[in-house]
Wavefront OBJ file of the C-alpha trace (Angstrom):
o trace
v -15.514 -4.726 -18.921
v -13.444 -3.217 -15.973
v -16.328 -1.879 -14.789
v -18.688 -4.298 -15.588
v -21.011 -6.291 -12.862
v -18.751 -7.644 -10.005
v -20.178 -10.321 -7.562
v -20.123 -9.034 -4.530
v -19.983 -6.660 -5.016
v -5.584 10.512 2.733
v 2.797 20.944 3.607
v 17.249 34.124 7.698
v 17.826 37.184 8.059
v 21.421 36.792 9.815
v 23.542 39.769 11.422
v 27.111 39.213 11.144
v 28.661 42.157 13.529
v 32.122 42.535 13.298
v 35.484 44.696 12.321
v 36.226 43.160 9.408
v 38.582 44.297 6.736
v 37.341 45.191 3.567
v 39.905 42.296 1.638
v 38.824 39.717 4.771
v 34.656 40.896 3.648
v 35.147 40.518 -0.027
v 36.796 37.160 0.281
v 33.628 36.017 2.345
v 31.284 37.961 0.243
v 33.005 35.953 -2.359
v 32.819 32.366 -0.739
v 28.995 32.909 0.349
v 28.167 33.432 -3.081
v 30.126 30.512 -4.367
v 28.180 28.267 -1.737
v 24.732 29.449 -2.763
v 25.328 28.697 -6.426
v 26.413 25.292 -5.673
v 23.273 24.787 -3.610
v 21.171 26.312 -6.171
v 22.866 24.034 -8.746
v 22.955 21.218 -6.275
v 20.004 18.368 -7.823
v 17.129 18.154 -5.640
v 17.230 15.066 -2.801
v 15.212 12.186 -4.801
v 11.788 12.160 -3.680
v 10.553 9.920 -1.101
v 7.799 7.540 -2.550
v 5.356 5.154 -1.283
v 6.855 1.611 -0.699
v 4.144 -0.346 -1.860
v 5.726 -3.902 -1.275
v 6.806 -3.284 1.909
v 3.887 -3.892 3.927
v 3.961 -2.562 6.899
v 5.870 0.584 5.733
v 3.322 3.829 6.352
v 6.608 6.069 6.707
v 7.594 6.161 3.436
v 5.881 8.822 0.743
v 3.041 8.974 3.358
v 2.163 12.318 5.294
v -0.253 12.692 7.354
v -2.611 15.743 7.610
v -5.501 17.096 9.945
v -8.701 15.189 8.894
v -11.641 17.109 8.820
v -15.370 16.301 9.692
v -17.183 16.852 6.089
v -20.737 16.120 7.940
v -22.424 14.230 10.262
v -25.487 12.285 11.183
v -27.193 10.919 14.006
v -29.542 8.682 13.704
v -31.595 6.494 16.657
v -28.998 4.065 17.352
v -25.867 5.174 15.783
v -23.861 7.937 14.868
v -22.351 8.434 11.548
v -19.549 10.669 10.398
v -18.195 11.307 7.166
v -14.382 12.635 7.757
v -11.812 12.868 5.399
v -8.317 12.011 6.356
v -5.437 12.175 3.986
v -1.379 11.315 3.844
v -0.416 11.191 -0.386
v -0.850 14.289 -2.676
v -3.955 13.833 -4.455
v -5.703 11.284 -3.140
v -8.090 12.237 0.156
v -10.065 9.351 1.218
v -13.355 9.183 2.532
v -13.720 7.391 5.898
v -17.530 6.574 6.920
v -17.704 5.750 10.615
v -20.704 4.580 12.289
v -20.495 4.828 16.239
v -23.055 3.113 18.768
v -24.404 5.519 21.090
v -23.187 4.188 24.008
v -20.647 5.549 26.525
v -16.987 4.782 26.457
v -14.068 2.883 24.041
v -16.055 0.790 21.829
v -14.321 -1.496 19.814
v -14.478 -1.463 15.794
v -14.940 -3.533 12.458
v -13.530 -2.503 9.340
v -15.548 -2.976 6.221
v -13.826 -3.161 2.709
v -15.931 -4.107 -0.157
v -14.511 -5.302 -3.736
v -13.171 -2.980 -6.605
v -15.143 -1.454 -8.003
v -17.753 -1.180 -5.362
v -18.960 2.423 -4.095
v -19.840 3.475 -1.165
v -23.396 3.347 -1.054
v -24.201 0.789 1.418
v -22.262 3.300 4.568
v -25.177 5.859 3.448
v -27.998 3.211 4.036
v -29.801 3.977 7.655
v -30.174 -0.001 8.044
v -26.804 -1.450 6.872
v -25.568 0.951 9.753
v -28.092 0.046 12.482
v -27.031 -3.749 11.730
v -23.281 -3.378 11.623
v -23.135 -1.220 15.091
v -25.361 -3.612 16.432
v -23.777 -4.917 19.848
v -21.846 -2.260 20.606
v -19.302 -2.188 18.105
v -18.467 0.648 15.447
v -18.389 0.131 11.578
v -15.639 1.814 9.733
v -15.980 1.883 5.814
v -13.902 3.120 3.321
v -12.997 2.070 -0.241
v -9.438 1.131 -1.937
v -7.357 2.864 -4.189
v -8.308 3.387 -7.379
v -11.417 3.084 -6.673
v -15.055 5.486 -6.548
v -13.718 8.628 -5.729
v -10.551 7.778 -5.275
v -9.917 6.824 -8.868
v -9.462 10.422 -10.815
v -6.659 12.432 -12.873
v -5.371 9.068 -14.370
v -5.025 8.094 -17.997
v -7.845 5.610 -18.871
v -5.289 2.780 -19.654
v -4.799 3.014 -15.741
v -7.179 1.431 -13.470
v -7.171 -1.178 -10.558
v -5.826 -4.221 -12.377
v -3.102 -2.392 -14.570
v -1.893 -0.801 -11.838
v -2.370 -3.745 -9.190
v 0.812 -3.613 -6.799
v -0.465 0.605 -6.322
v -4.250 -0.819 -5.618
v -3.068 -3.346 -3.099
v -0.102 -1.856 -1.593
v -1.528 1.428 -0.926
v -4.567 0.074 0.497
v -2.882 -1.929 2.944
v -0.856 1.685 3.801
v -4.434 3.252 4.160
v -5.746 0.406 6.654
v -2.614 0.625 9.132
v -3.329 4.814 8.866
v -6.684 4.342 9.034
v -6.207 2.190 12.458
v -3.592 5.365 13.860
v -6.016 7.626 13.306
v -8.802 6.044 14.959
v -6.646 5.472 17.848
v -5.720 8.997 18.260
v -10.112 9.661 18.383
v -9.956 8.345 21.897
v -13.395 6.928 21.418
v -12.461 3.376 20.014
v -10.384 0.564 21.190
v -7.960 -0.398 18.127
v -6.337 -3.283 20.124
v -8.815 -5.851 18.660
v -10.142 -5.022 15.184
v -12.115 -7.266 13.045
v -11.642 -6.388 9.361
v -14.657 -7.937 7.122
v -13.726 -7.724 3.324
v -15.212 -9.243 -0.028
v -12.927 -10.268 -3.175
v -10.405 -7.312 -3.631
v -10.993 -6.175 -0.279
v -10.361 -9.655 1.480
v -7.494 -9.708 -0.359
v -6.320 -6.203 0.463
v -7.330 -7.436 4.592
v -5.518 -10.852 4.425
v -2.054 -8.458 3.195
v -3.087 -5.681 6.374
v -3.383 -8.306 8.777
v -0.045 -9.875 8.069
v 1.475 -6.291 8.305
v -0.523 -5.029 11.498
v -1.186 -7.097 14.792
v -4.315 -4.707 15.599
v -6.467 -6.722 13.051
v -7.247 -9.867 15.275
v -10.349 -11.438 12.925
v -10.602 -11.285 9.008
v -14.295 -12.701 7.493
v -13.107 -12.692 3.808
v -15.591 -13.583 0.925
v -14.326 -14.594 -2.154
v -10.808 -13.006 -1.943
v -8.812 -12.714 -4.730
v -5.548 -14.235 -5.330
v -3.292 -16.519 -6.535
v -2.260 -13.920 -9.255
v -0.966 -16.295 -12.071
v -3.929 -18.190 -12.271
v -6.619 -15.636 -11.462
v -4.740 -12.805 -14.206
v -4.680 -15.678 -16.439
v -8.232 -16.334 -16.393
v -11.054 -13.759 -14.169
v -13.380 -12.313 -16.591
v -12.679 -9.021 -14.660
v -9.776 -8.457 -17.018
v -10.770 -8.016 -20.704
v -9.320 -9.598 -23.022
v -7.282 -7.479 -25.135
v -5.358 -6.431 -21.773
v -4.530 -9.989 -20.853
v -1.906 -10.323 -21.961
v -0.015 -7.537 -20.122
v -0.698 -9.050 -17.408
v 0.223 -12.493 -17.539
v 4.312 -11.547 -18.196
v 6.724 -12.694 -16.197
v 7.734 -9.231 -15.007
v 3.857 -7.939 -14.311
v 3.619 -11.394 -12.119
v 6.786 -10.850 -10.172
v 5.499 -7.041 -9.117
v 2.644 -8.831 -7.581
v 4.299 -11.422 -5.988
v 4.785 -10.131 -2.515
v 1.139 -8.880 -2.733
v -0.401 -12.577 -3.225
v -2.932 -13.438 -0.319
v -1.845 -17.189 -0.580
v 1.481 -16.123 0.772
v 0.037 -15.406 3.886
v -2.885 -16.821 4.309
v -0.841 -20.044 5.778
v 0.565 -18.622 8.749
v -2.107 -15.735 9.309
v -4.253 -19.396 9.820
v -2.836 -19.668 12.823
v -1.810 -16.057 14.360
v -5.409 -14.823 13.284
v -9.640 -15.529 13.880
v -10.075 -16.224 10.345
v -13.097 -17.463 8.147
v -12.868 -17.380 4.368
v -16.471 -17.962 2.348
v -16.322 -18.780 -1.151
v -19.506 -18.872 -3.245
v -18.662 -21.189 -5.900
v -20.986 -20.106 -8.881
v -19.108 -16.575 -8.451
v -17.321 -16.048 -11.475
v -14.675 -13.536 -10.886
v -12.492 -15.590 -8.919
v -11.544 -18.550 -11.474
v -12.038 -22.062 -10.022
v -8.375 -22.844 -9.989
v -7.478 -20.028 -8.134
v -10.092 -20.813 -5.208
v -8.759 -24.354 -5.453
v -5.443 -23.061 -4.523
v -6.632 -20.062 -1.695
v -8.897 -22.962 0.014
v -5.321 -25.207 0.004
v -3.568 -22.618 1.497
v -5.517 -22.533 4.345
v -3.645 -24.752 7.301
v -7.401 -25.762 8.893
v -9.958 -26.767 6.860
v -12.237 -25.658 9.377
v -12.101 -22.278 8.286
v -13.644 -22.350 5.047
v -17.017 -22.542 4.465
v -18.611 -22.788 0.991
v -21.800 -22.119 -0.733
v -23.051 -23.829 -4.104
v -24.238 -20.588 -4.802
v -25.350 -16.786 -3.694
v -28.950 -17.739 -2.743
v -27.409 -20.284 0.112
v -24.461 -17.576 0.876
v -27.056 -14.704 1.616
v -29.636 -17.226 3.667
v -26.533 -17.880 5.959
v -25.490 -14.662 6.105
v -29.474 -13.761 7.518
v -28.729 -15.914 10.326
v -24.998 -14.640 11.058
v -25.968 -10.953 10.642
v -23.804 -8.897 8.974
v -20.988 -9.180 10.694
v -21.680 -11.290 13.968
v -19.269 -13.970 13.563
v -16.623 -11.316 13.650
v -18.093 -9.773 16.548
v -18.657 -13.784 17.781
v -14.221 -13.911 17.702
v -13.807 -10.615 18.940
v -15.845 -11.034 22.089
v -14.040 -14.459 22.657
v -10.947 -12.842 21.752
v -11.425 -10.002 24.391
v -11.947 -11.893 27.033
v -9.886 -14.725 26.595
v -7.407 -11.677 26.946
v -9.210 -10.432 29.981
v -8.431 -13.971 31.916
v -5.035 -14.278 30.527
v -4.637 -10.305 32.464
v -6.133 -11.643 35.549
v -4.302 -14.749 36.061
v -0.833 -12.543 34.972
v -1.372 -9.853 37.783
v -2.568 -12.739 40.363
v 0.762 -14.261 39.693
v 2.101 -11.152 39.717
v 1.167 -10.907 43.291
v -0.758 -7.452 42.938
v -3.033 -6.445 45.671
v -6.517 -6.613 45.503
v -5.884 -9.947 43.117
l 1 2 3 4 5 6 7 8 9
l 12 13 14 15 16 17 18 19 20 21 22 23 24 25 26 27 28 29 30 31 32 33 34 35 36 37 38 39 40 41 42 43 44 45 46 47 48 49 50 51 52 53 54 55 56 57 58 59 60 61 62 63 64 65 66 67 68 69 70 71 72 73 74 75 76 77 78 79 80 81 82 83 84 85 86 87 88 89 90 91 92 93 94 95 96 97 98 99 100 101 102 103 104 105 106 107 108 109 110 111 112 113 114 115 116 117 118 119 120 121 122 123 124 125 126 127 128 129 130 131 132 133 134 135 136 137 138 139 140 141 142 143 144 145 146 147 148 149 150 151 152 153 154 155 156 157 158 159 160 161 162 163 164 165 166 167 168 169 170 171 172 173 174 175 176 177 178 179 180 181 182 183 184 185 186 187 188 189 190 191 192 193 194 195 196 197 198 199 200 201 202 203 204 205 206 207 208 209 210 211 212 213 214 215 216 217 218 219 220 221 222 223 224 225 226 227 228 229 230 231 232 233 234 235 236 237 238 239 240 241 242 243 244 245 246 247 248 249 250 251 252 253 254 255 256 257 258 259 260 261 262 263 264 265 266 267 268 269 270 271 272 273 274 275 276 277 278 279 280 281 282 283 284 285 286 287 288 289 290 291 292 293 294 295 296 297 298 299 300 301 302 303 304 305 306 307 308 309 310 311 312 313 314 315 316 317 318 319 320 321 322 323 324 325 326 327 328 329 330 331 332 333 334 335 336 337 338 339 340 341 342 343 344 345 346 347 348 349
């Protein structure tokens, strides 16, 4: 049933010269060798793990290494690279970036698609002539636990059991993710748009709280208000339930609950959130209370069903209404810069 049909679907030599006396050398000998057993006896400095709760905390557990370029692509209108960047043992991660050919910074939209979605669609020739359309590059990727990413784990492990891991990670790998395309050169990470769909949204709601990069979230069908959706989403089957419905599995996932944030993100953030409402994964109650916890009611929009969601999403493109905020964004910024350094009294303004 975990895998069943979903919606939506990162490493002495020393030379001690001297006149010692033979007494004064044996007494050192002696203390040297009394120093390295209580080193080698010494227990090992605890391990430094991965703070999954804390949000914005990519210090933690988290190393990063070289990426490398495992191939590349080019194609008419884009360029696509498949390079894999990594910063926990065991767990390399797959980054699929799709780059306009056109000169300069361009600026970038993150794509994050629900558990336990592969990624397919970054392959498809069309899905990346559409998403670089306008200028902008597509990065895509896929959360913990997930595709490729979910190996050398005991079967009773998977997205849901391990939840806090799946979420908190993934909003580790989007902040990373962001640093790394930063340090290209080629893309401007000062306004990011972040489109995600049911885990993924969720996972982007949690990585725009934690980094200010990530100016406009498009989420479809996030998941979230954990009591109510654990309690009920077919996702989960039924003999597991129950584990996940205590009051200590629902207090792990507390400070990983999208309705948290959603609030105040409302009004720091470009935001849209699109529920389909004949999607069953997300229970009814728990889009009741996501849709509340939006401060505007402006920015949700709702289908009866996929059919409508997908005819709307023909006119909006695949990710236009991000690009839509981004461009506004930008250039709202630009005029804000211009009336600063005219004020300023710079020359030339």
């Amino acid at each position: 049933m975990r895998n069943g049909v979903f919606y939506l679907l990162l490493l002495a030599f020393l030379v001690f010269p001297g006149m010692a006396s033979a007494r004064q050398s044996n007494a050192a000998d002696g203390e040297k060798v009394r120093e390295s057993s209580e080193k080698k006896n010494a227990p090992a400095p605890p391990k430094e793990v991965e703070n999954w709760k804390v949000l914005d905390d990519i210090k933690s557990g988290l190393q990063p290494r070289p990426p490398f370029e495992v191939e590349r692509d080019e194609e008419p209108e884009f360029v696509r690279e498949l390079v894999r960047v990594q910063w926990r043992t065991g767990d390399p991660i797959d980054l699929w970036i799709m780059r306009p050919k056109i000169p300069g910074k361009v600026h970038v939209v993150l794509y994050l698609y629900s558990y336990p979605a592969d990624p397919s669609q970054f392959r498809d020739n069309e899905w990346g002539k559409r998403a670089t359309a306008d200028g902008f590059a597509a990065v895509g990727f896929v959360s913990a636990l997930t595709g490729q990413r979910y190996f050398s784990r005991p079967m009773k492990q998977w997205f849901i059991s391990e939840l806090t891991e799946s979420l908190g990670s993934s909003v580790h790998d989007v902040q990373l993710i962001l640093n790394y395309l930063a340090d290209r050169g080629d893309m401007d990470v000062n306004h990011v748009g972040m489109f995600g769909m049911g885990s993924g949204a969720s996972i982007a709601v949690l990585a725009a709280h934690a980094d200010s990069r990530i100016k406009a979230l498009d989420l479809v069908d996030p998941w979230g208000d954990w009591p109510d959706w654990l309690r009920e989403s077919p996702v989960i089957p039924e003999d597991e339930r129950s584990k996940y419905i205590t009051p200590e599995f629902l207090q792990s996932v507390a400070a990983l609950d999208p309705v948290a944030y959603l609030p105040s993100l409302g009004t720091k953030r470009l935001i849209r959130v699109q529920q389909i409402l004949s999607e069953p994964v997300t229970p009814k109650s728990a889009k009741e209370r996501i849709a509340t916890s939006l401060t505007d009611p402006r920015l949700l929009v709702r289908y009866a069903n996929a059919e409508i969601f997908m005819k709307a999403r023909q006119v909006d493109g695949l990710s236009g209404w991000i690009k839509q905020q981004l461009r506004a964004e930008m250039q709202n910024d630009n005029k804000n810069a211009g009336l600063t350094a005219r004020g300023s009294g710079f020359p030339g303004n």
